[in-house]
N, C-alpha and C positions, 0 to 999 in steps of 0.2 A: 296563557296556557292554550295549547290546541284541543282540538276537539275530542283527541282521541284519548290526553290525561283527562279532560272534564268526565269524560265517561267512568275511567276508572275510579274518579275520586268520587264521584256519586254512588255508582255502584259499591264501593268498598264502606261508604257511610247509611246508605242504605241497609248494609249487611248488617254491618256494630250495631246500629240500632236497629235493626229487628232482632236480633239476637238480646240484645237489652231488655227487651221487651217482652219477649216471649221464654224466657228463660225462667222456670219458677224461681229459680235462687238470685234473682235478680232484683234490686230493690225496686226497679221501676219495672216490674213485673206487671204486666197487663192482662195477658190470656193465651194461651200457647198457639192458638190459632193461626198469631201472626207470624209465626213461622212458615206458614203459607210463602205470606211475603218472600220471606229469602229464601225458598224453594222457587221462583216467579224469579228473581235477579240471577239465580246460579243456572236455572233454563237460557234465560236472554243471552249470558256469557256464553253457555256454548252453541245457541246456536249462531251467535256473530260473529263465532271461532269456526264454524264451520261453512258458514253461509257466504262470511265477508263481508256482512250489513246489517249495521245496528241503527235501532232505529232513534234512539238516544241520541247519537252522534249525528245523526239528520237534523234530530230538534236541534242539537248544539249549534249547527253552523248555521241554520236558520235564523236563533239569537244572536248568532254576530261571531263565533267562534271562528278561528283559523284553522282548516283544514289539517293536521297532522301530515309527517313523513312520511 
């Protein structure tokens, strides 16, 4: 995978499960707080849509990921 699916597919698991989490009707229901969390993932998305640089995709290629298209 290049770097630039690693980030989606992080970010999109990140979401499911803060969502999981913080959801009262949720059986793995934690505290709604963590909804924080994916207000924090859906910030980063836009600003590396707006910016052009994510800082995810730095760590990616640092661990050894391939650069994307």
């Amino acid at each position: 995978m290049t770097s630039w699916q690693l980030v989606r597919l992080i970010a999109g698991s990140f979401i499911l499960l803060s969502l999981a989490l913080g959801i009262p009707g949720s059986p793995i229901f934690v505290s709604p707080w963590i909804l924080a969390f994916t207000a924090f993932v859906g910030v980063n998305l836009l600003q590396s849509a707006l910016t052009k640089w994510c800082l995810m995709e730095t760590i990616m290629r640092k661990l050894g990921a391939r650069a994307g298209a």
